[in-house]
C-alpha positions in Angstrom: 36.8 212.1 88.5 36.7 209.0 86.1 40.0 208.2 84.6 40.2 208.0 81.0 41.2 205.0 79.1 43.2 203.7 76.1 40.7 201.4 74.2 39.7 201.6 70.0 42.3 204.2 69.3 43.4 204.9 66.0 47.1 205.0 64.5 46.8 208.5 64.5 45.1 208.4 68.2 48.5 206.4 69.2 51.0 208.8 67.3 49.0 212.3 68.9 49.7 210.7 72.5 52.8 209.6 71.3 54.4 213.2 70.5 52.8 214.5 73.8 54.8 211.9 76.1 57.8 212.4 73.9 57.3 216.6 74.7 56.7 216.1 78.5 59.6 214.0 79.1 61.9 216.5 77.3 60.4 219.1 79.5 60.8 217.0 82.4 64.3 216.8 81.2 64.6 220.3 81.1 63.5 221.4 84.1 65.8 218.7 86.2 68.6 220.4 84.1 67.6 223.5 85.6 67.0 222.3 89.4 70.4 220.4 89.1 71.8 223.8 88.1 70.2 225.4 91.0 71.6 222.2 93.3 68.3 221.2 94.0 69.9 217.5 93.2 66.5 215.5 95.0 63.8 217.0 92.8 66.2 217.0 90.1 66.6 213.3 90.4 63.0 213.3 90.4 62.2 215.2 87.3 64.7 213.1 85.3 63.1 210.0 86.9 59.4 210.8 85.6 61.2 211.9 82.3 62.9 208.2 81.9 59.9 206.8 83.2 57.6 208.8 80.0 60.4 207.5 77.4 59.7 204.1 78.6 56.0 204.2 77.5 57.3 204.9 74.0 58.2 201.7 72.7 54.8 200.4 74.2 53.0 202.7 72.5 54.9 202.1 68.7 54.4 198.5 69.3 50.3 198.7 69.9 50.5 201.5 66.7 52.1 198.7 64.7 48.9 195.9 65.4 46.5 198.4 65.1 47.9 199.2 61.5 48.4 195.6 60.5 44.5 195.1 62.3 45.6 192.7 64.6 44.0 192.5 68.2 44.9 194.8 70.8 44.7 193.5 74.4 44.2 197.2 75.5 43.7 195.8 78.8 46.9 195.3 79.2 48.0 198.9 77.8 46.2 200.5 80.0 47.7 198.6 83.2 51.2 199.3 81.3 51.2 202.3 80.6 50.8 203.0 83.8 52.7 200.2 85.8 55.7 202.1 86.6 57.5 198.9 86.9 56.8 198.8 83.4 57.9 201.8 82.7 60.9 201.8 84.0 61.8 198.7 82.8 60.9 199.3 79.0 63.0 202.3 79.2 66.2 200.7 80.6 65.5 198.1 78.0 66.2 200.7 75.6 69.3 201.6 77.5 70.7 198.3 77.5 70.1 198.0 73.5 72.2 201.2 73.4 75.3 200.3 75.8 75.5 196.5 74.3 75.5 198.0 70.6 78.2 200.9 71.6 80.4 198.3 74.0 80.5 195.9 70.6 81.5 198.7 68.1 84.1 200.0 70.7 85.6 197.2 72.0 84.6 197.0 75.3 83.8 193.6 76.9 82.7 194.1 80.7 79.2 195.5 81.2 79.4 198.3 84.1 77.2 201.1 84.8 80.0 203.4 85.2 80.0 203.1 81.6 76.8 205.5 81.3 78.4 208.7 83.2 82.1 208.0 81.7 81.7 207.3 78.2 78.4 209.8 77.8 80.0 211.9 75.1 81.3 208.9 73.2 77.4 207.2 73.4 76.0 210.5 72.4 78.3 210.5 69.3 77.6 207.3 68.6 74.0 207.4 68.5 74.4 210.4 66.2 76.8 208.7 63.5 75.5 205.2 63.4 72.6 203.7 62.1 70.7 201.7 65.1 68.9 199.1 63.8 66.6 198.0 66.8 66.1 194.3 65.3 69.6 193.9 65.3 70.5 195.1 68.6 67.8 192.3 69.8 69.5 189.8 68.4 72.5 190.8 69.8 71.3 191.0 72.9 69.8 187.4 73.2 72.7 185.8 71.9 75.8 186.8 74.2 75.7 184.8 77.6 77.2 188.2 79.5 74.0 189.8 77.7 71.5 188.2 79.6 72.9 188.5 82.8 72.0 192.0 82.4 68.3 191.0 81.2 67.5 189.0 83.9 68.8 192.3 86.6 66.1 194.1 84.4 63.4 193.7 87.4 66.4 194.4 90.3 67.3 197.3 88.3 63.8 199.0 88.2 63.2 198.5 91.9 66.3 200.0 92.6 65.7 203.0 90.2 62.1 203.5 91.6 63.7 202.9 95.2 65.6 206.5 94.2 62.4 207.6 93.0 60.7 207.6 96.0 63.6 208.5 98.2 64.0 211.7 95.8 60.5 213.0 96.8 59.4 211.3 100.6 61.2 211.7 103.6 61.5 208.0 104.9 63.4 205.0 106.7 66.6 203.8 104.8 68.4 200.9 106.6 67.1 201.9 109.7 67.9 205.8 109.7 65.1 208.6 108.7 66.3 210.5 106.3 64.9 213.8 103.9 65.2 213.6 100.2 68.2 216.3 99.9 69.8 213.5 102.2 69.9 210.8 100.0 70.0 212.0 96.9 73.4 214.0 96.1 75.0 215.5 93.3 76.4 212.1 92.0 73.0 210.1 91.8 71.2 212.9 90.6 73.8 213.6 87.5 73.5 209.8 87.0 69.9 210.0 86.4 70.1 213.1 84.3 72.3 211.2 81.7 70.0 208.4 81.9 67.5 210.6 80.6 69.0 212.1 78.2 70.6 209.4 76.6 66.8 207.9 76.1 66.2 211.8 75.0 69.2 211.4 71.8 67.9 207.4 71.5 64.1 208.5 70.8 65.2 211.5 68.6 66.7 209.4 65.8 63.9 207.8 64.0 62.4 211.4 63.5 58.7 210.3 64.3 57.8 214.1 65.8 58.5 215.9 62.3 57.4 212.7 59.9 55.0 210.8 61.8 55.3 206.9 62.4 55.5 206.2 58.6 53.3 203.4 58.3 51.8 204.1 55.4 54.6 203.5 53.4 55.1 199.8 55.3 53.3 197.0 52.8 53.7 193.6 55.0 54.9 193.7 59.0 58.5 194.6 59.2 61.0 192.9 60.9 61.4 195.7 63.7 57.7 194.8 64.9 58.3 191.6 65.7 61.9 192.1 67.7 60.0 194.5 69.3 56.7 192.4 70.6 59.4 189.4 71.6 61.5 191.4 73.3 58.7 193.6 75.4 57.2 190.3 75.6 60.3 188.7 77.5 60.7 191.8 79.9 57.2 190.9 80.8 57.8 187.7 81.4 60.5 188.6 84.0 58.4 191.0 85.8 55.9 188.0 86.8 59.1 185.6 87.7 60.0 188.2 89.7 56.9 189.1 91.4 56.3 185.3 92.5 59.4 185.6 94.3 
């Protein structure tokens, strides 16, 4: 069976594969909703893991849309081993995450970065992504210019290996420091819930901008727009790490 490609699509190619993602990740969502319901909490995990993973390709995908309108190259090489990388993947979606947590800790007044923060203060993120307007650019900035910040950036790689780490352990019976253990072993009720929230904050993050009732909007955009290029630096940088990391 040959394997498709992404190579000389169109805007409205990008924005058609775009809304599908977007769907199967919030049926992912669902069904890990339902499973966690039904204590199933390993193939819970899972499910809310392959969602989190399809919100990552997202940003990828709105950033190639973006060149193609503005006709500037697209190195669909590179897409295509993206897209798929789920390194990648992971990675561009907790990039999203961190965006979200930085913004919300600066607004509320928190000053210590901890990933309790995610399970505890869900409500208060949900409401906040609801009553504020998230401007993307600006939460780039932000991020580059606090010290504490990019502590977090450079964990970006540690983090994805440990999230795919709980991937894999959701789904194949394996060794874990030593001891053999099933998925419904390792993953319990705690870990799965945590992954369910990461999912569905990216769920209430990729909502807001509206792109599955009005499109991606580009038409109305005369001159490249300050979002595309926070965008392509920042997805730039998280590549960057990836290779420092993998030459360790």
């Amino acid at each position: 069976m040959v394997r498709m490609s992404f190579n000389q699509l169109k805007v409205e190619d990008i924005e058609k594969i775009f809304y599908k993602i977007n769907e199967n990740a919030c049926e992912l969502l669902e069904e890990a909703e339902l499973l966690y319901n039904h204590e199933k909490y390993a193939r819970a995990y899972l499910c809310a893991h392959i969602a989190f993973e399809e919100f990552g390709k997202l940003p990828i995908l709105y950033s190639v849309a973006l060149d193609i309108h503005f006709g500037k190259k697209v190195n669909w090489k590179k897409l295509n081993k993206d897209i798929r990388d789920h390194q990648t993947k992971i990675s561009q979606s907790y990039v999203s995450m961190l965006l979200i947590l930085f913004k919300f800790m600066k607004v509320k007044g928190y000053t210590e970065f901890k990933f309790s923060l995610i399970t505890n203060s869900y409500d208060e993120i949900m409401d906040f992504l609801d009553e504020t307007n998230f401007s993307y650019s600006e939460a780039i900035e932000e991020l580059y210019l606090d010290a504490e910040n990019q502590k977090q950036i450079n964990m970006i790689p540690a983090v994805a290996d440990l999230l795919n780490g709980f991937k894999n352990s959701s789904l194949y019976a394996d060794f874990h420091d030593g001891i053999f253990y099933k998925p419904s072993e390792r993953i319990d009720k705690d870990i799965c819930g945590f992954g369910i929230t990461l999912a569905k904050i990216q769920k209430k993050y990729h909502q807001l901008p509206d792109f599955d009732k009005e499109g991606f909007g580009f038409n109305e955009l005369t001159q490249e727009i300050e979002y595309s290029n926070a965008l392509k630096q920042f997805l730039e940088s998280v590549d960057e790490l990836e290779e420092l990391q993998k030459q360790k």
